[in-house]
N, C-alpha and C positions, 0 to 999 in steps of 0.2 A: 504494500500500500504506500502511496507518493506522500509528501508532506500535506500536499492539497487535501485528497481522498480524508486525509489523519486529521487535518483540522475541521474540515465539513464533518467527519463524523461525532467529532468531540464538541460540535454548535451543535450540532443535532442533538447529542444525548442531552447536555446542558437547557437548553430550549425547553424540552420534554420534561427535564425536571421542572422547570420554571412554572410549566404550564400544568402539571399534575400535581406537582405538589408533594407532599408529605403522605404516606400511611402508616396509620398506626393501629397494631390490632394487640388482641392480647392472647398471651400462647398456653399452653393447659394447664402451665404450674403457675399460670394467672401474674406472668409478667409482660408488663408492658412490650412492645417491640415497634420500635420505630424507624421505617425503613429498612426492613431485617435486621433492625441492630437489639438486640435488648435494652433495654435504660429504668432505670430507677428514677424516676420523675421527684426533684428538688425544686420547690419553687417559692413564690411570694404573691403574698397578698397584703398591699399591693406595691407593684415593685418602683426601681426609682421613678425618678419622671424620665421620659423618652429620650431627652436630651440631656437628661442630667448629669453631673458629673460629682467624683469624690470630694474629699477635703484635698487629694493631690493633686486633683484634678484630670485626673484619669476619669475615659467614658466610664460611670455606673454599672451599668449593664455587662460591659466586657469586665469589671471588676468581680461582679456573679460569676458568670461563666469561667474566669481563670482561676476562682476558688474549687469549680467542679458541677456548680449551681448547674440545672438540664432545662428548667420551666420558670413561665412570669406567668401570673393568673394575671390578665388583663379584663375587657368589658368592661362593665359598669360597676360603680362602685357606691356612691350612694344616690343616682338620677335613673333616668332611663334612657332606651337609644334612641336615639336620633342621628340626624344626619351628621352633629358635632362628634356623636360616639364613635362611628363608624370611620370618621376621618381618623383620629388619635389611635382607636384600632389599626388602624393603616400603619400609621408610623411605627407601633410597639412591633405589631407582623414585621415590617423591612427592619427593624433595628435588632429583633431577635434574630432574623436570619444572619443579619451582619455577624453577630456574637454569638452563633452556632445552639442558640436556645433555642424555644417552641413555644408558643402561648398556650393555656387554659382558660377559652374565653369566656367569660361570664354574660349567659346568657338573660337572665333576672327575669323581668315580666313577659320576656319572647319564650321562653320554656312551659309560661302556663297560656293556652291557645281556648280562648273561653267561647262559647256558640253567641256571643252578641255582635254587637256592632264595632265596639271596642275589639273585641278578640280578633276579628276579622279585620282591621287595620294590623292587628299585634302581625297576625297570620304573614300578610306581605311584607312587613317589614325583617320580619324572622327567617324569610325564605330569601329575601334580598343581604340578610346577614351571611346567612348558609353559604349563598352560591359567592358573596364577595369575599371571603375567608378561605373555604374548605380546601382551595388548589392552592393557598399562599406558601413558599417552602419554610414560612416561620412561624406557622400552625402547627399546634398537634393536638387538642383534643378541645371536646366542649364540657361547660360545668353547667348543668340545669339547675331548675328551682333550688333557693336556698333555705334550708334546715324546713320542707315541708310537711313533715309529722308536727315539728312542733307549731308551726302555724296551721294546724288543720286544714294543708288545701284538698282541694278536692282531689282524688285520686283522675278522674274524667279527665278535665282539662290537658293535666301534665303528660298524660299518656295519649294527647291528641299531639301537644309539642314535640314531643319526644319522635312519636310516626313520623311528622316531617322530615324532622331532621334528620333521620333514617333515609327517607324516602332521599331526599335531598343527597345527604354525605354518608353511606354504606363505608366509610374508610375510616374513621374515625370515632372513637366510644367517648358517650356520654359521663359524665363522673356528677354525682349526686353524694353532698355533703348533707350530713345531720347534724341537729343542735344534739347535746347531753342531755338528751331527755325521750320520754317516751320507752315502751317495751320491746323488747325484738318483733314480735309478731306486729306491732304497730308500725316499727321501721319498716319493716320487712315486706308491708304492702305496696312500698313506693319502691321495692326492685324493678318491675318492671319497665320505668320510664329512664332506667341509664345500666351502663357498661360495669357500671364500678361505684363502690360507695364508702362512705368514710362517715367520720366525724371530727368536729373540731372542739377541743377541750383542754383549757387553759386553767391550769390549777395554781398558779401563783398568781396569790390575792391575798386583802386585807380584808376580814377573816381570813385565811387560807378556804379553798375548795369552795366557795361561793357559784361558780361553774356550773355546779353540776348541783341539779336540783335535790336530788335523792340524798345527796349528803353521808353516804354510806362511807367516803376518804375523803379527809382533807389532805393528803401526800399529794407529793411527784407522782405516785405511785397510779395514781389516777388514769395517767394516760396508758400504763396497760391494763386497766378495766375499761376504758372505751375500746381500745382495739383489739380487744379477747370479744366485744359486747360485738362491734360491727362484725368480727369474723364470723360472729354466730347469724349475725343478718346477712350476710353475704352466702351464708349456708354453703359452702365450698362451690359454690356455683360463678363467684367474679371477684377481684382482685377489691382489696382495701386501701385507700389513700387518708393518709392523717393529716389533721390540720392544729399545730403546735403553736404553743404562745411566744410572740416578743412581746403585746402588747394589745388590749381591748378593752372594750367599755367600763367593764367593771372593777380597773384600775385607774382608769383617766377620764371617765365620765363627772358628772357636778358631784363634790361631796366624798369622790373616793380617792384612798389611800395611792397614790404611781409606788407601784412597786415591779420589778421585771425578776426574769430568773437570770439566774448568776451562771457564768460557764460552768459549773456542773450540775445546775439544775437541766442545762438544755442539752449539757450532753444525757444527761442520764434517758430524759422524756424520750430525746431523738432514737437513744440505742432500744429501749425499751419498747417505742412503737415498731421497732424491725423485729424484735426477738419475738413478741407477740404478732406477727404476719403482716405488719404495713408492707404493700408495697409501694408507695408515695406517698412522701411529705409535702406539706405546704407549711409556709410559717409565716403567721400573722399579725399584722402590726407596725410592722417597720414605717409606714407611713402616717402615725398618729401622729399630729404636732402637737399632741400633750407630752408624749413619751416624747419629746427629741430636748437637746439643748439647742440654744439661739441659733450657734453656728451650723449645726444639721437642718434646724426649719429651714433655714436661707436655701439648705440644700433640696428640701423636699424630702429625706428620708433620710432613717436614724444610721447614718454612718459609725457613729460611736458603740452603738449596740453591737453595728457587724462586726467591727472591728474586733472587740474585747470580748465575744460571744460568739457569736455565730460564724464568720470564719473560721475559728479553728473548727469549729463543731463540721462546718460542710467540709474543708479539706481532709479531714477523718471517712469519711462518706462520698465523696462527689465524685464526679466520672474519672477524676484522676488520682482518687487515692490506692493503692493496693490493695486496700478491703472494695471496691466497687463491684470488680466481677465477682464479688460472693454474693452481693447481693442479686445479683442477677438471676443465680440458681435455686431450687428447688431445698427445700429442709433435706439434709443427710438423713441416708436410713440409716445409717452407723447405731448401734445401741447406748450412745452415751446418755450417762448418766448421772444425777450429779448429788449427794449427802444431806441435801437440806433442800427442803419444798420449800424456801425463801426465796432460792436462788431461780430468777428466770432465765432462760440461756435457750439457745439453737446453734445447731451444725449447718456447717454448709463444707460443700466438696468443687473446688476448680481443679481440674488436672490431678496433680501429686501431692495440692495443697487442702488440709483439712482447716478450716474454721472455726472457732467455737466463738459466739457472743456470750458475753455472760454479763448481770446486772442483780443487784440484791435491793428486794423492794421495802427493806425494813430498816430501821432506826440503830441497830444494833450491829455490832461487827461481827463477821461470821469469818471460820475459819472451815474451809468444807472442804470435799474431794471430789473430782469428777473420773469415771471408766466408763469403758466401752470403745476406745479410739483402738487402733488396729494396736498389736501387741510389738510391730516393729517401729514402733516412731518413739523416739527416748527423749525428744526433748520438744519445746513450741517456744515462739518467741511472744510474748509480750505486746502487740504493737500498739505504737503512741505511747510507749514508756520506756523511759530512760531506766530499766532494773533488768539485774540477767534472766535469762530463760529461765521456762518452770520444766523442770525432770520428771519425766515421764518409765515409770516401769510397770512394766505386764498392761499396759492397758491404760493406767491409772498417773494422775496428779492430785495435787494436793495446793491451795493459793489462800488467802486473808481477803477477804472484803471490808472495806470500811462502807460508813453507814450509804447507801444509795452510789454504793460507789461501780462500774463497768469496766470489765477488762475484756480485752478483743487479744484471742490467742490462735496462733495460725503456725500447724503442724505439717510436716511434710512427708508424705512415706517414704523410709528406705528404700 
C-alpha cells in the first residue's frame, strides 16, 4: 500500500470514528467496556467548568484525566435543557474528547416523558438531545431520573423515557442513581428504565450519618451498606455505580455544620464501595461554592479538596495506577479467606498477579489472617505503602489493621 492508499485509509477510519462515535456496552461480569476497552468509570459531579483551569493553571479537565479520572457527569444541574444546555453540552463533549474522558449526561426532566402537552414538548426535545450527543467521541453513557423511588415518580412515565432513548441510542446504557432510602423491592421497581444502578451516600456530616434516613450507621462504614443494598437491587442482573461525598447539602446548606472527609475517610469509602461490587464511582460536590475557599470559587471548583484528597485517592485507582486492570476483572474464585467477619476484602486475578482488597469496617484495630491464595506464592507486596512485604506460607498471611484503615496486596504466582 502507497503512502496515498495509507493516509486515505487512516481519514477514513478516523472520519468513521468521528461520525459513530463511542460504544459502550457492558460484558457478563457487569463491566463496563468502552470501545472494546474495559474501564472503571471515575467521574464528577459536577466537574470543573469547560474552560476552566487549576491554581497552576493547567486545563482542569486534563488535570482529571492525568490523575486516571475516565468520566464528567455533565447535563443539567440545577435548570432544565434548553437550547443554552445543549450548547455547554457541546463544549464539555469536545473538551472531554480532547482529554481522553467521556460524559454521563444528565438527562433530568427529559428521562420522565409524561402523556400531556408538556411531556410531549419534553419528548422532542429528548430525542433532539439523543441524536445530538449519542455519535459524539466524548460521550459515553446516559444518567436518567434522579433518586426516583424517593420522589415517588411514577414508574409509567420513566419507562416511556427510557424506550426512546433505546429506541434512539441501542449503544449506550442508561445509569439510574438512588437516594439512601427506600426498600430493595421499592428500588428495584425502577430496574427496568436503565442499564445500571447505584446510589449516592455521603456519610460525613454534623450529626454524622444524617444521609441516610434509616439511621441504622452513622460510620464511613455506611457506604458499604449502600453498595451491598444496591447489589441486592441490581439482583446480579446489571453493574452498580456509586456516588461518594466531597461535598452536599446537608453540610453547606443554611444552618449546617461544612464538614468534608479527610484522605482517609475517602480512601477508605472509595476502596470499600469496590470491595462490596461498585463498578463506578462518581464523586460529588466539588462544585459547591460553600465547600470551596475564595481562591477555588474564582476557580469554579474545589481544587484544594483534589489536591489534599482526592488525587491521591484516584491515582491509587485511575486508569493509570497498577491496581486499575484489577478492577477490571471479575471477583477471584480462589478460596480466600480471611479470620474476622470485620474485615471486608475481594480477590481479583490479572495474569500471574493475585489481588487482594482488604478494609476493616470497625473502630477497633484488628490483627487477622487471611488463606486460600495458591500455596506457591511466599510473599505480596503492600501497595501505596512504604513497609516491607507481608510473608506468605502454605496459603496463608497474617497483617494489623488500624481502625477503618485499607491495604491493597498484590501476589504473584511462582
Amino acid at each position: 500500500m502507497n503512502s496515498k492508499k495509507a493516509f486515505l485509509l487512516t481519514l477514513l477510519l478516523l472520519t468513521g470514528r468521528a461520525a459513530f462515535g463511542t460504544t459502550m456496552t457492558i460484558n457478563p461480569d457487569h463491566v463496563f467496556v468502552l470501545d472494546g476497552q474495559k474501564v472503571f468509570p471515575i467521574g464528577f459531579t459536577m466537574p470543573p467548568p469547560v474552560n476552566g483551569r487549576t491554581p497552576a493553571g493547567a486545563n482542569g479537565l486534563q488535570e482529571l484525566s492525568s490523575a486516571g479520572a475516565t468520566f464528567l457527569r455533565t447535563g443539567t444541574w440545577d435548570g432544565k435543557w434548553n437550547q443554552k444546555t445543549i450548547n455547554l453540552e457541546k463544549q464539555y463533549e469536545d473538551a472531554a474528547a480532547r482529554c481522553g474522558l467521556h460524559c454521563l449526561v444528565f438527562l433530568n426532566e427529559l428521562a420522565d416523558i409524561k402523556n400531556t402537552a408538556a411531556g410531549r414538548r419534553e419528548e422532542i426535545l429528548l430525542r433532539k438531545v439523543v441524536n445530538e450527543f449519542k455519535n459524539h467521541p466524548g460521550f459515553g453513557a446516559w444518567k436518567g431520573a434522579d433518586e426516583p423511588a424517593w420522589g415517588k415518580e411514577p414508574l409509567g412515565p420513566l419507562m416511556r423515557g427510557s424506550q426512546i432513548i433505546r429506541e434512539l441510542d441501542p449503544h449506550h446504557p442508561i445509569i439510574l442513581i438512588q437516594a439512601p432510602r427506600d426498600s430493595v423491592d421499592q428500588l428495584r421497581a425502577y430496574n427496568p428504565t436503565a442499564d445500571a444502578v447505584g446510589a449516592d451516600i455521603y456519610p460525613i456530616s454534623y450529626p454524622p450519618g444524617i444521609h441516610d434516613n434509616i439511621r441504622t450507621n452513622s460510620e464511613i462504614s455506611l457506604v458499604g451498606d449502600y453498595t451491598r443494598k444496591m447489589m441486592a437491587v441490581a439482583n446480579g442482573q446489571m453493574p452498580v455505580w456509586m456516588v461518594l461525598q466531597i461535598a452536599w447539602s446537608g453540610t453547606t446548606g443554611p444552618g449546617k455544620k461544612l464538614v468534608m472527609p479527610t484522605l482517609a475517610q475517602e480512601r477508605f469509602m472509595t476502596y470499600e464501595a469496590i470491595i462490596n461490587g461498585a463498578r463506578g464511582l462518581l464523586y460529588f460536590g466539588g462544585n459547591i461554592p460553600k465547600a470551596m475557599t475564595p481562591s477555588d470559587a474564582r476557580l469554579g471548583w474545589n481544587w484544594t479538596f483534589w489536591r489534599n484528597v482526592l488525587r491521591p485517592v484516584i491515582s491509587e485507582i485511575g486508569a493509570k495506577s497498577p491496581l486499575y486492570p484489577a478492577l477490571l476483572e471479575a471477583n477471584s474464585t480462589l478460596p480466600i479467606k480471611c479470620s474476622d467477619a470485620n474485615i471486608e476484602f475481594c480477590g481479583r486475578e490479572v495474569g500471574s498477579d493475585i489481588f487482594v482488597l482488604a478494609c476493616v469496617r470497625g473502630k477497633e484495630p484488628e490483627q487477622v489472617s487471611f488463606s486460600g491464595l495458591p500455596t506457591t506464592v511466599t510473599g505480596g507486596e503492600v501497595m501505596f505503602e512504604s513497609r516491607p512485604a507481608v510473608q506468605v506460607k502454605a496459603g496463608q498471611f497474617s497483617d494489623h489493621f488500624a481502625p477503618y484503615e485499607v491495604h491493597v496486596y498484590r501476589f504473584r504466582r511462582n
